[in-house]
VEXDREN-2710 file (C-alpha; in Angstrom, 1 decimal):
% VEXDREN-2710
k/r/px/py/pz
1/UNK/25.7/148.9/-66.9
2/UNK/25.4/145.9/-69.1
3/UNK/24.5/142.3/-67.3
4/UNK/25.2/139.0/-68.9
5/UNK/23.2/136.1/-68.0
6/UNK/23.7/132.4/-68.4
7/UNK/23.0/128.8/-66.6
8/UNK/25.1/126.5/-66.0
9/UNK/25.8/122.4/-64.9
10/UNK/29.3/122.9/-63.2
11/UNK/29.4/124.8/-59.9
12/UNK/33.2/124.4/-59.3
13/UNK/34.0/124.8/-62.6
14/UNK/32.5/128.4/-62.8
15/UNK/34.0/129.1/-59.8
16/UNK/37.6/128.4/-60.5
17/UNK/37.3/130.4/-63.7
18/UNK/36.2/133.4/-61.4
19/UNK/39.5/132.9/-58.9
20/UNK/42.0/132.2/-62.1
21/UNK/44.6/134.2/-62.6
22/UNK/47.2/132.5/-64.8
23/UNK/45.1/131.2/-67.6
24/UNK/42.7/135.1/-67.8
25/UNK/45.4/137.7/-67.6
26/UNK/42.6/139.8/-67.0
27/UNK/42.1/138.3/-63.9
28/UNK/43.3/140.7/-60.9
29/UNK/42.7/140.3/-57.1
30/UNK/40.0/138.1/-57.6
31/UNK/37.8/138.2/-53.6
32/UNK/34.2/138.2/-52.5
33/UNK/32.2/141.3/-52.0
34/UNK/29.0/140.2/-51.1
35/UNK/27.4/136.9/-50.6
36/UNK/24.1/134.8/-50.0
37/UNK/24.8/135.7/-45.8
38/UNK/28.3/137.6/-45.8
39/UNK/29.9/134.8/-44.2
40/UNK/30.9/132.6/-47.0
41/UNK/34.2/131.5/-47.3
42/UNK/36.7/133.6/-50.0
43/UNK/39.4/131.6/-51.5
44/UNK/41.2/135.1/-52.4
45/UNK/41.5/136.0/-49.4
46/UNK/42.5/132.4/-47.7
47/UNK/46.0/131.0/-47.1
48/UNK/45.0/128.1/-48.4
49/UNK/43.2/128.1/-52.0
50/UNK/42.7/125.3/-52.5
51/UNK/40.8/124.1/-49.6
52/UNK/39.2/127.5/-49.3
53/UNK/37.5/127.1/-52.7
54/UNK/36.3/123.6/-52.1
55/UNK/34.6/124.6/-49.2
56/UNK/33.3/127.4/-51.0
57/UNK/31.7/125.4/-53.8
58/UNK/30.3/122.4/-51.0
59/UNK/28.6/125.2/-49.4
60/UNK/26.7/126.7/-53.0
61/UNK/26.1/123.0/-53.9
62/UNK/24.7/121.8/-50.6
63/UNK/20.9/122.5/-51.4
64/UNK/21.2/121.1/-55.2
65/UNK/23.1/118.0/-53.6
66/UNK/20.1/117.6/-51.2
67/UNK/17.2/118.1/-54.2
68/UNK/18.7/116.0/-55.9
69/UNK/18.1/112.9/-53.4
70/UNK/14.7/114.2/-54.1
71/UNK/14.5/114.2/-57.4
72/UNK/14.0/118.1/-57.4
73/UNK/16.9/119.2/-58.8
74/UNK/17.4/121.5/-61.9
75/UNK/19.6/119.9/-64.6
76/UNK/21.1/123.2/-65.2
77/UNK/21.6/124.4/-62.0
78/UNK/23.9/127.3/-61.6
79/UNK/23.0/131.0/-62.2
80/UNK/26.1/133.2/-63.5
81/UNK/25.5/136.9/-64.2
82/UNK/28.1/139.4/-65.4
83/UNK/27.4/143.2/-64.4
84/UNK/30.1/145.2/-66.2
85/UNK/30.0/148.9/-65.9
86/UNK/30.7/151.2/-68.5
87/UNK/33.9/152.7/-69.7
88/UNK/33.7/156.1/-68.6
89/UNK/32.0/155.0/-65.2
90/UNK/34.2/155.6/-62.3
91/UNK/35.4/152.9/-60.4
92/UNK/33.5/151.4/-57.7
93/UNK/34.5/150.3/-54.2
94/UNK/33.5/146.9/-52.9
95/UNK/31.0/148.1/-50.8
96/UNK/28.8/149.8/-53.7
97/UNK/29.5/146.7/-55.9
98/UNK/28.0/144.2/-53.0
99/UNK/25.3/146.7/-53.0
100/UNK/24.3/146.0/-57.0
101/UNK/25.3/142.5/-56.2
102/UNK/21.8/142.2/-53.7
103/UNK/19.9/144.6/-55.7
104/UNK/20.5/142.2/-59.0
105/UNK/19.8/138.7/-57.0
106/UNK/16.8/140.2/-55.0
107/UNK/15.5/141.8/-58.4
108/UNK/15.7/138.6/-60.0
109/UNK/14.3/135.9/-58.0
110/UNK/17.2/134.2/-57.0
111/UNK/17.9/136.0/-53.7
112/UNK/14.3/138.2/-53.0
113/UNK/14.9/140.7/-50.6
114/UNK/13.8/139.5/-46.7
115/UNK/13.5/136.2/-47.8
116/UNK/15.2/133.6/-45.8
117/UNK/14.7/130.9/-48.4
118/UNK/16.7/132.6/-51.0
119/UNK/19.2/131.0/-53.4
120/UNK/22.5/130.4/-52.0
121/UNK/25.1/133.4/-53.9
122/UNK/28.4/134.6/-54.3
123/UNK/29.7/138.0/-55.9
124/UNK/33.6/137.6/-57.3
125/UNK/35.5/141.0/-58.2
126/UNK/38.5/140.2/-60.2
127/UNK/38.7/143.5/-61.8
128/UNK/37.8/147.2/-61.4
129/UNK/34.9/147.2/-64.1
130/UNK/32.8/144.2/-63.2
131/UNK/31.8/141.8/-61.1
132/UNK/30.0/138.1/-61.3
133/UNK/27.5/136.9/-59.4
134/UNK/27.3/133.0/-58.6
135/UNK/24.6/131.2/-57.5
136/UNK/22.8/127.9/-57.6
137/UNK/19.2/127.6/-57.8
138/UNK/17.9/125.6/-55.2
139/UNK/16.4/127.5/-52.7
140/UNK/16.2/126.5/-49.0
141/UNK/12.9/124.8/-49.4
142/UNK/14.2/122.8/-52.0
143/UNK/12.3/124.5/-54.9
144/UNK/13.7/126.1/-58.0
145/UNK/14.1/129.6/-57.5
146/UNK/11.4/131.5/-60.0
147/UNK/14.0/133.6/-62.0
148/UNK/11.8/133.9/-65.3
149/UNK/12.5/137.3/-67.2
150/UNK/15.8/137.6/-65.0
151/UNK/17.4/139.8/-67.3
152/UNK/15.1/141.7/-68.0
153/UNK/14.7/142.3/-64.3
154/UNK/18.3/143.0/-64.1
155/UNK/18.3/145.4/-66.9
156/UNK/15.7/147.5/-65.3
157/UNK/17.3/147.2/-61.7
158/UNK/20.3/147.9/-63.3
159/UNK/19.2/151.2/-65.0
160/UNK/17.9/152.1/-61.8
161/UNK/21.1/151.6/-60.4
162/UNK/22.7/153.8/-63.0
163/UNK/20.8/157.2/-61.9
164/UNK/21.1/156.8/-58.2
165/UNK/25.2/155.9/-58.6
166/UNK/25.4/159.2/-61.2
167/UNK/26.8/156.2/-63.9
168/UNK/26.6/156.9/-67.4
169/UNK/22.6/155.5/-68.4
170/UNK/23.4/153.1/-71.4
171/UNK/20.2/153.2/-74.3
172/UNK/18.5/150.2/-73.6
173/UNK/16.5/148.6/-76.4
174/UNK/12.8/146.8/-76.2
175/UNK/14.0/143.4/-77.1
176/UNK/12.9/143.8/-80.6
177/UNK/16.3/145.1/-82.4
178/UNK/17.7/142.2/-84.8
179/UNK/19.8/139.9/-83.3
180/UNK/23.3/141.0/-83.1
181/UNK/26.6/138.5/-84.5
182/UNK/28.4/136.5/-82.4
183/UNK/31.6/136.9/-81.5
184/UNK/32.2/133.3/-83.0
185/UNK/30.4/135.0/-86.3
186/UNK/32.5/138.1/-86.4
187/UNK/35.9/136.4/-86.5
188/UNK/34.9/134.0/-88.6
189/UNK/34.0/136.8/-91.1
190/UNK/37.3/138.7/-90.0
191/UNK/39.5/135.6/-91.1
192/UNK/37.1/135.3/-94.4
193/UNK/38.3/139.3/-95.2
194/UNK/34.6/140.2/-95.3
195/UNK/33.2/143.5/-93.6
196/UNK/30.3/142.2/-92.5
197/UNK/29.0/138.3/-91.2
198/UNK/26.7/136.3/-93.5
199/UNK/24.0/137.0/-91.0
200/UNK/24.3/140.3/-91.7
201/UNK/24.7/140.0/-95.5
202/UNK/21.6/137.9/-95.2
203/UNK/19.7/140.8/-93.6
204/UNK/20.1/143.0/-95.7
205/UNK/19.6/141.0/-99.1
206/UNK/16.0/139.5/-97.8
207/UNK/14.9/143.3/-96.4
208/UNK/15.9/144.9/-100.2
209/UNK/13.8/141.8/-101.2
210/UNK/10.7/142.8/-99.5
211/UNK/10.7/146.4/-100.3
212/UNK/10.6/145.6/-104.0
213/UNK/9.0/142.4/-103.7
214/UNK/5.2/143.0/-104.7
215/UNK/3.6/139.4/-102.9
216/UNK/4.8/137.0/-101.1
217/UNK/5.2/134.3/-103.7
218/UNK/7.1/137.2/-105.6
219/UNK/9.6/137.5/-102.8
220/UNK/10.6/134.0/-102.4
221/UNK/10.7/133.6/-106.4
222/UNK/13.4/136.6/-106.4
223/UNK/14.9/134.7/-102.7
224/UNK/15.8/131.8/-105.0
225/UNK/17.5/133.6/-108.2
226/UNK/19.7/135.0/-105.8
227/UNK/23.6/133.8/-106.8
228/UNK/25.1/132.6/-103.8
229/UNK/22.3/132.3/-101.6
230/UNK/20.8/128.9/-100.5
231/UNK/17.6/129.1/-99.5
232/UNK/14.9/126.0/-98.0
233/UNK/11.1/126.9/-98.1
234/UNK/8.9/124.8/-95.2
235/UNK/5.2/123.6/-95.6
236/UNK/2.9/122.6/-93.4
237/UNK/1.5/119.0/-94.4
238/UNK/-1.7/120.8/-95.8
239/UNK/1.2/122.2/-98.7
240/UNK/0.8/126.0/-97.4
241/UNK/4.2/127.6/-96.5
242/UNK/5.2/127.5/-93.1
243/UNK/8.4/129.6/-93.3
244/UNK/12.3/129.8/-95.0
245/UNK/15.5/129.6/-94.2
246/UNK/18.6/131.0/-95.8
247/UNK/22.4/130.5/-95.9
248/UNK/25.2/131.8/-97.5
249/UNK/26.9/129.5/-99.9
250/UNK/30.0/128.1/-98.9
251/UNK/29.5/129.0/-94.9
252/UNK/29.1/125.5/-93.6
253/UNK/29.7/124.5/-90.1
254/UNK/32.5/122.0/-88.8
255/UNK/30.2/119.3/-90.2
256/UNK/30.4/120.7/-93.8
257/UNK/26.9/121.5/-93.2
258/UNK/25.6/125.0/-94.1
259/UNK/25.0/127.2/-92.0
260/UNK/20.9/128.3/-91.7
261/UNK/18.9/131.2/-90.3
262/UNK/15.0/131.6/-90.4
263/UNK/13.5/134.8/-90.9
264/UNK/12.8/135.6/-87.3
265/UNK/16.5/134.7/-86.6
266/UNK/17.8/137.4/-89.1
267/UNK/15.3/140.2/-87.5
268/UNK/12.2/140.1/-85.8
269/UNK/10.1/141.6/-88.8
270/UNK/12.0/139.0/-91.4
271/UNK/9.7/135.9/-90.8
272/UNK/7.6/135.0/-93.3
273/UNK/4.0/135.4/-91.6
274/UNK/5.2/139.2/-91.7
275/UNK/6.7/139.7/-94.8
276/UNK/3.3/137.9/-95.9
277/UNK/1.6/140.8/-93.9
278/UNK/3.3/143.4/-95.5
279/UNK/3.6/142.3/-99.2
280/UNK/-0.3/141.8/-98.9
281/UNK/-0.8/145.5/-97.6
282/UNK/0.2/147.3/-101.0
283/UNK/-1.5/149.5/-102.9
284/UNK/-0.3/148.9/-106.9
285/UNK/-3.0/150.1/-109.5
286/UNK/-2.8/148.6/-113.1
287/UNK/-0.3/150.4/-115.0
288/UNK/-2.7/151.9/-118.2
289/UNK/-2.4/154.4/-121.1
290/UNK/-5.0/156.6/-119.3
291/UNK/-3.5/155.8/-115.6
292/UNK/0.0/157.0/-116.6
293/UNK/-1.5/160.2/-118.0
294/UNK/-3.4/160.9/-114.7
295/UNK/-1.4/159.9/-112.3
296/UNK/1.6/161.8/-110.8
297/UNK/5.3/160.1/-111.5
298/UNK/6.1/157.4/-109.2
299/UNK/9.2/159.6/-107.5
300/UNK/6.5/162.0/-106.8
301/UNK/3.7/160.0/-105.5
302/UNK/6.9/158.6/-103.4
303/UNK/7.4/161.8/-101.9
304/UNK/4.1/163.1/-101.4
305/UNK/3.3/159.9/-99.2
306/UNK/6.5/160.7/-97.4
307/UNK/5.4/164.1/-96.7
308/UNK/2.4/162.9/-95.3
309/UNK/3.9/160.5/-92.5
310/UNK/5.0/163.4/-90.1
311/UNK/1.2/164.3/-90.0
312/UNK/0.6/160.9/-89.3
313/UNK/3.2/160.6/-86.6
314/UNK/0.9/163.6/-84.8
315/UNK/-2.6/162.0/-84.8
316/UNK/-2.0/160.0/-82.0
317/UNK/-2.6/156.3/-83.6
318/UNK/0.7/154.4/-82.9
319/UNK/-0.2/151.4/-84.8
320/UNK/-0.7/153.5/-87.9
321/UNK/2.4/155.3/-87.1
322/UNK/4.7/152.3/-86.8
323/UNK/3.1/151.0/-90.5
324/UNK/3.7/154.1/-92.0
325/UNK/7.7/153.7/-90.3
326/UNK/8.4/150.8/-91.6
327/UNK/6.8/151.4/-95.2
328/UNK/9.3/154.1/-95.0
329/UNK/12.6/152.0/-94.1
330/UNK/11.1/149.6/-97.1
331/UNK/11.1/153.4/-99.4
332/UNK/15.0/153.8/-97.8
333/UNK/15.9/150.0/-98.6
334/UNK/14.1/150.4/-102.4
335/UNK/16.2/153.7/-103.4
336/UNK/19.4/152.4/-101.8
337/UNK/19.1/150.0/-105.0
338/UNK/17.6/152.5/-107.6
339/UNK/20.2/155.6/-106.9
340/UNK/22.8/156.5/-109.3
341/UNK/26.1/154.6/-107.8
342/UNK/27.9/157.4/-106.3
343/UNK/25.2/157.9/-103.7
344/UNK/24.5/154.2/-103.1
345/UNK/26.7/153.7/-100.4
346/UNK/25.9/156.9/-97.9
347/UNK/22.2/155.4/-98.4
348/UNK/22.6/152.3/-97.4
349/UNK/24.0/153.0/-94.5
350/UNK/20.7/155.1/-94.1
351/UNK/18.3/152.0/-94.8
352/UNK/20.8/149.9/-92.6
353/UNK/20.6/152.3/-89.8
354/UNK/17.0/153.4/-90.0
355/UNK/16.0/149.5/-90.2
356/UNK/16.2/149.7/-86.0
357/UNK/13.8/152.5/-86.3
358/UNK/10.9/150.7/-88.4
359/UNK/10.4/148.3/-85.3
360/UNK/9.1/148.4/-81.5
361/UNK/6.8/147.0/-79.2
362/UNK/4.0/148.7/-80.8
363/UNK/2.5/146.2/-83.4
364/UNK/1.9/148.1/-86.7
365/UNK/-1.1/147.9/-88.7
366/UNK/0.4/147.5/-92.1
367/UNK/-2.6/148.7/-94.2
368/UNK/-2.3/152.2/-92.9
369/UNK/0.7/151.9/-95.4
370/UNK/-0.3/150.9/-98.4
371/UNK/-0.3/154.3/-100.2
372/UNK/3.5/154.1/-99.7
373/UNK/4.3/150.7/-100.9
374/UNK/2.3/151.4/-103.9
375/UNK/4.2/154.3/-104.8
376/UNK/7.4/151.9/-104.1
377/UNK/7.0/149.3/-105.9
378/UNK/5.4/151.8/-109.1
379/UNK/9.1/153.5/-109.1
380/UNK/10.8/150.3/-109.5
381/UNK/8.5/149.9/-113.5
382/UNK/10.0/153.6/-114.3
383/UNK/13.4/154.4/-115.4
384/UNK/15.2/156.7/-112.9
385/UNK/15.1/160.3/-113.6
386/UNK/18.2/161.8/-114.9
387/UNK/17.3/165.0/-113.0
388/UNK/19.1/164.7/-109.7
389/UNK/16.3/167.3/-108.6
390/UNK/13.5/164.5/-107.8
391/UNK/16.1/162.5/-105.8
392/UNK/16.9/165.3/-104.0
393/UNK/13.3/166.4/-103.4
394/UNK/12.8/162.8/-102.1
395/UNK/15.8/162.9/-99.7
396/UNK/14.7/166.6/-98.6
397/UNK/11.6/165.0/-97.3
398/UNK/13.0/162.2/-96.0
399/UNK/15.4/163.8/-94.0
400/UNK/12.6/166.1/-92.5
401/UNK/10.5/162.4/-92.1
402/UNK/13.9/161.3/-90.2
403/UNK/13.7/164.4/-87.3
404/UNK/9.6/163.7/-87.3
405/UNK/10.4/159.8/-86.5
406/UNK/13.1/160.8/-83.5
407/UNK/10.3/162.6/-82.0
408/UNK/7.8/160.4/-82.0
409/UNK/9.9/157.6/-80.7
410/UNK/11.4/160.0/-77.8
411/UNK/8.0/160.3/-76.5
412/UNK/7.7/156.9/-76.4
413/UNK/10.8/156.5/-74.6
414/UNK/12.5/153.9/-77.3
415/UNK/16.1/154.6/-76.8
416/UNK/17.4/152.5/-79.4
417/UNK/14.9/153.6/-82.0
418/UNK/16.6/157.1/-81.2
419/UNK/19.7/156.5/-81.8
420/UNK/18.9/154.6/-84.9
421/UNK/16.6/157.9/-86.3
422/UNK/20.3/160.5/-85.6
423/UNK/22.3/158.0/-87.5
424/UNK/20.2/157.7/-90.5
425/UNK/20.1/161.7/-90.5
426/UNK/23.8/161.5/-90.8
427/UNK/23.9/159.2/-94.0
428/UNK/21.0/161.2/-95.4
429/UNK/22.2/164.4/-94.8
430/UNK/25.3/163.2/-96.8
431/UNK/23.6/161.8/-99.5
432/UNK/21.6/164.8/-99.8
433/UNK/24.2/167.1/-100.2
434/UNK/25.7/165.0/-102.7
435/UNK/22.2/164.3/-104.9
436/UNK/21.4/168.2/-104.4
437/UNK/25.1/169.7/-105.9
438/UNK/24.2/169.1/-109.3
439/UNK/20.9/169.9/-109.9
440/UNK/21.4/173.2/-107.3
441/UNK/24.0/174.4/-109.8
442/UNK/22.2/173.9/-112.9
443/UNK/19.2/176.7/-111.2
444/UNK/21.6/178.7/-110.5
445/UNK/22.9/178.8/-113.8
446/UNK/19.7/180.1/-115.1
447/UNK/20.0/182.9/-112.6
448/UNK/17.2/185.5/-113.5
449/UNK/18.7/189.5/-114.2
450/UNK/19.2/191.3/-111.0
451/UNK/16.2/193.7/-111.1
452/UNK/14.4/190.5/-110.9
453/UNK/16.2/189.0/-108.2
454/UNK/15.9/192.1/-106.1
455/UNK/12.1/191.9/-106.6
456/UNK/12.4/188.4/-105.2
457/UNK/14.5/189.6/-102.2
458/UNK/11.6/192.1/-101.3
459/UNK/8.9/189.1/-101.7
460/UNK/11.7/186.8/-99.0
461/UNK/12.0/190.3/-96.9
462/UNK/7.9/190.4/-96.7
463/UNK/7.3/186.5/-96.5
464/UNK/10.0/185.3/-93.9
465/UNK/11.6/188.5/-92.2
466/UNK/12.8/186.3/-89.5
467/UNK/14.6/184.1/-91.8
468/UNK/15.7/186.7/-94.6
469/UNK/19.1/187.0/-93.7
470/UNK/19.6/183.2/-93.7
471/UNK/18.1/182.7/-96.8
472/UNK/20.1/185.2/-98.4
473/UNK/23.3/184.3/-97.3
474/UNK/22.5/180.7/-97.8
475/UNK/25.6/179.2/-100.7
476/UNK/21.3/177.7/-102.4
477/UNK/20.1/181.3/-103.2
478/UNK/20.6/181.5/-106.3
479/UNK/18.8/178.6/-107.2
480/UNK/16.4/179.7/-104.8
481/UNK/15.8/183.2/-106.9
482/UNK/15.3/181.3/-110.6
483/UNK/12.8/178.4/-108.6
484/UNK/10.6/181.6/-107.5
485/UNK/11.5/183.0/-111.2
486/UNK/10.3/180.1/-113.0
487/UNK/7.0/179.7/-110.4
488/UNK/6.0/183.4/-111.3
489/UNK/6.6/182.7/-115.0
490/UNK/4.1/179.5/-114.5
491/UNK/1.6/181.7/-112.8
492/UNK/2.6/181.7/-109.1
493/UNK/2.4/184.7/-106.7
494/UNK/5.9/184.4/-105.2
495/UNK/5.0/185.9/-102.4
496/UNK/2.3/183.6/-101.9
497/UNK/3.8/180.5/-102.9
498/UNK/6.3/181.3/-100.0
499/UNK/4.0/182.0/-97.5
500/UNK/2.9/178.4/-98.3
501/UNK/6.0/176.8/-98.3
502/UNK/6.4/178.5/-94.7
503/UNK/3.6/177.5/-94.0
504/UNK/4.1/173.8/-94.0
505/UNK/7.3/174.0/-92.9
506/UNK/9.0/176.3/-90.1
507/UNK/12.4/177.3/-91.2
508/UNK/13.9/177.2/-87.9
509/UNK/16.0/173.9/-88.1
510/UNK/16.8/174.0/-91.5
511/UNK/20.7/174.1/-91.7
512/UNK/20.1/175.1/-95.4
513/UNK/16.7/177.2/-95.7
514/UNK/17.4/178.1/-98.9
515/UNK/17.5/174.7/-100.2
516/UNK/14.3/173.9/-98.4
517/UNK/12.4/176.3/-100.2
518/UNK/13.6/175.6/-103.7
519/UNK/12.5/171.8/-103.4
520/UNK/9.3/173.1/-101.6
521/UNK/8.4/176.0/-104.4
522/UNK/9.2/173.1/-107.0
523/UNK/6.7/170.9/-105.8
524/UNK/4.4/173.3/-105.2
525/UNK/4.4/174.8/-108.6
526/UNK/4.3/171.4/-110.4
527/UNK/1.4/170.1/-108.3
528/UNK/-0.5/173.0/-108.6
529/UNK/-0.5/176.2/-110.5
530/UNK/-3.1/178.2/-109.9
531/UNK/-3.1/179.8/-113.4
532/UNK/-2.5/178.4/-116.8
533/UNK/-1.5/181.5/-118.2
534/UNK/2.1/182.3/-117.2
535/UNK/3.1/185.4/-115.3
536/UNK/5.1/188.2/-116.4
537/UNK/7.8/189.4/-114.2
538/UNK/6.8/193.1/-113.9
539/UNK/11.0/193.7/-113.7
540/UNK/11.1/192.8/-117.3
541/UNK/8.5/195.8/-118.4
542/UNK/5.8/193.8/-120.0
543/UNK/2.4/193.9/-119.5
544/UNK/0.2/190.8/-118.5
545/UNK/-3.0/190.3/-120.4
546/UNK/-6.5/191.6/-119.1
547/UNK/-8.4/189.0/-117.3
548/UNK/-10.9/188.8/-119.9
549/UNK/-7.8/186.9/-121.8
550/UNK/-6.8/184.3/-119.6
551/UNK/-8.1/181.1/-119.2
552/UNK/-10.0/180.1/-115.4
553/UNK/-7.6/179.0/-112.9
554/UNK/-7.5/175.4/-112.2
555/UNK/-8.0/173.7/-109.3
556/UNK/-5.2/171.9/-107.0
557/UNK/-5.9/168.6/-107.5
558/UNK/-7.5/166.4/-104.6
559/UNK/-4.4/165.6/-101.8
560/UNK/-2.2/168.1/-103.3
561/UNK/-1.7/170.0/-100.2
562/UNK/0.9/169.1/-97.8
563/UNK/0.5/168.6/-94.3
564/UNK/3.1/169.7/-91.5
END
């Protein structure tokens, strides 16, 4: 059940809207249920309308009429709340809708249960789905009823409501999703031929601006070069800046005016105190000679902090966690722009859904994030990899980041946040599949003889018996065989380096297991290999060299290892 809320100056105007049926088609049988003392008087039930409804609307407006001799009046002083229920709900009888009618005024303030002082109320059915509740805010000791937080109130009432009635339970948010178009927005854009409203188009251009954006001054500098887009910096007097506002150009109001939105006003985390939180919270080391030779690609730095942030999400510190979330939806919103073109699309729709995700009533703590910012904004100096491997690799551990971040917000009970973290694992799974063909294909092109991938077999066999079949049968084995072919060559145990991979990650939800263990053996193998002499396959008949010849095995470098 969904509740509407709104104030209101004109008593018998609201209430002649709720008993019209010729202008609202929609309009059917329109009657009381329930009201303030189950006597008042029901114009759809009257032989006389007209009458009936004046009387009706002298008897909600005595108390405001006599407040206002007083002075005491509310300017605004009519209470109108919608409760509509949803589609699939059955229909209720009158009875059980005067029964939510109570529950919603006493939860509220405007009628509290047992109080004969209570605001004077009416609840209209004039169709099977919903019903409206009426009321003006004067109580009977001429006061203003205290109604503060009334929808929130009613929402929690409401879902109360929905397990006790066996109604479908809608996912309720925690007030800090972005703000959603209005209908007037929607068919504006509709008439325009556009997909989405300019609020929406705003969104989205000002969040890829922040998660390439390296400071603040940086982000409002790449605001402004922005075709199209108007934007109108604020100070305070001391010069300092206060906040922005953007529009689209050429979306003006009926004044020819544009049309503006702050920060806040496009999403919660969009205002500039916050993006100024964020874009100061980055780790970016000079770019050297020597730093470039030490230092692990950008893509993979990317992905190693990635594969660190279901860890995270374990420790228990849900301010770090929530950083470490939304550094991640910044990672989404930077690749959606870096990706070759086919795969643009699918992961947009990732960032766009995954941007719910990034936000709750936890307040993150931003510099538990900088690692992955860093590692951000460092990919956006390189030139993208032709290798659809790393991309792939990336998405692998997103996707796994994805399930990790559904979990941690179901134990939290954010219901939105949810359903945003299964959506996003729809586009990314698609994307994945897409980035992963290619590269897939190329291993198994490269396919090692068979004596050599019947060795491999016995090493899956030994490492994952529970799996084994899976693997094997999985369309990714092939490229699975020559990843373990090419790791032995470099000096990997393949039956180790798959114990490892296990290891950090149980195989039991991957739809693909085969695939998960190539991308894991890859970047196992390139971040550490524990010998620099390469292995020799003992399928092909050679003999390795005595340990007197090799050189001393080198060390994983520091952080290497992966976490769960």
């Amino acid at each position: 059940m969904i509740a509407k809320i709104s104030s209101g100056k004109d008593t018998a105007g609201l209430i002649r809207y709720l008993f019209d049926t010729k202008k609202a088609k929609d309009h059917t049988d329109p009657h009381l249920v329930a009201s303030w003392d189950g006597f008042a008087p029901d114009p759809g039930r009257s032989n006389d309308f007209t009458a009936t409804k004046k009387l009706l609307v002298a008897d909600l407006d005595l108390r405001v009429k006599q407040a206002r001799r007083l002075s005491r009046a509310p300017e605004r002083h009519v209470w109108h709340c919608s409760i509509r229920a949803a589609t699939a709900d059955r229909h209720l009888s009158d009875e059980e809708w005067a029964d939510i009618a109570r529950r919603v005024a006493a939860a509220t303030g405007i009628a509290p249960q047992g109080d004969p002082d209570g605001c004077r109320w009416v609840a209209v059915c004039h169709a099977p789905d919903h019903i409206h509740i009426a009321a003006t805010k004067v109580r009977g000791d001429l006061r203003t009823a205290r109604h503060w937080n009334d929808y929130l109130t009613a929402d929690r009432e409401l879902a109360a409501i929905e397990k006790e009635y066996g109604l479908h339970q809608i996912v309720r948010g925690d007030r800090t999703a972005a703000k959603r178009p209005t209908r007037a927005e929607q068919e504006k854009a509709r008439r325009q031929g556009r997909h989405k409203t300019s609020r929406e188009r705003l969104r989205t251009t000002v969040r890829q601006l922040v998660s390439i954006a390296t400071s603040p001054e940086e982000f409002l500098s790449m605001l402004n070069d922005i075709e199209s887009v108007l934007v109108d910096v604020q100070h305070f007097p001391s010069g300092e800046i206060r906040g922005y506002k953007v529009a689209v150009e050429g979306d003006t109001n009926t004044a020819g005016q544009p049309i503006w939105f702050s920060g806040s006003e496009l999403a919660p985390d969009l205002s500039f105190p916050k993006i100024a939180q964020r874009l100061t919270n980055i780790e970016a080391p000079p770019v050297t000679e020597s730093s470039k030779r030490r230092r692990p690609a950008p893509w993979d730095q990317a992905t190693t902090a990635v594969e660190r942030i279901p860890h995270y999400l374990d420790q228990g510190d849900d301010e770090a966690s929530q950083a470490h979330l939304a550094a991640f939806g910044e990672a989404l919103d930077a690749v959606a722009l870096l990706a070759p073109h086919t795969l643009r699309p699918q992961l947009r729709e990732s960032a766009t859904a995954f941007e719910r995700a990034t936000r709750s009533r936890i307040r993150a703590e931003h510099h538990h994030a900088r690692a992955l910012r860093g590692a951000v904004r460092a990919m956006l100096r390189e030139p993208v990899p032709r290798d659809g491997a790393v991309l792939a690799v990336f998405l692998d551990a997103a996707i796994l980041l994805v399930v990790a971040a559904a979990r941690w917000h179901q134990l939290r009970r954010h219901d939105q946040q949810i359903q945003a973290a299964h959506q996003t694992l729809l586009h990314l799974q698609a994307a994945y599949d897409q980035a992963a063909a290619t590269p897939l294909a190329a291993l198994a092109q490269r396919r090692p003889p068979q004596p050599a991938v019947n060795q491999h077999i016995r090493h899956i066999r030994q490492a994952v018996p529970d799996h084994a079949e899976r693997i094997i049968e999985d369309p990714a084995f092939e490229a699975l065989v020559t990843t373990l072919a090419e790791a032995e060559a470099a000096g990997h145990d393949p039956r180790r380096i798959l114990q490892q991979t296990v290891d950090q990650r149980a195989l039991d939800d991957a739809r693909h297991p085969a695939r998960v263990l190539t991308w894991r053996i890859q970047r196992i193998s390139v971040r550490s290999a524990p010998n620099a002499w390469p292995r020799t396959p003992a399928s092909t008949g050679q003999t390795p060299p005595t340990s007197t010849e090799r050189p001393p095995a080198q060390q994983p470098a520091p952080g290497s290892q992966r976490h769960r």
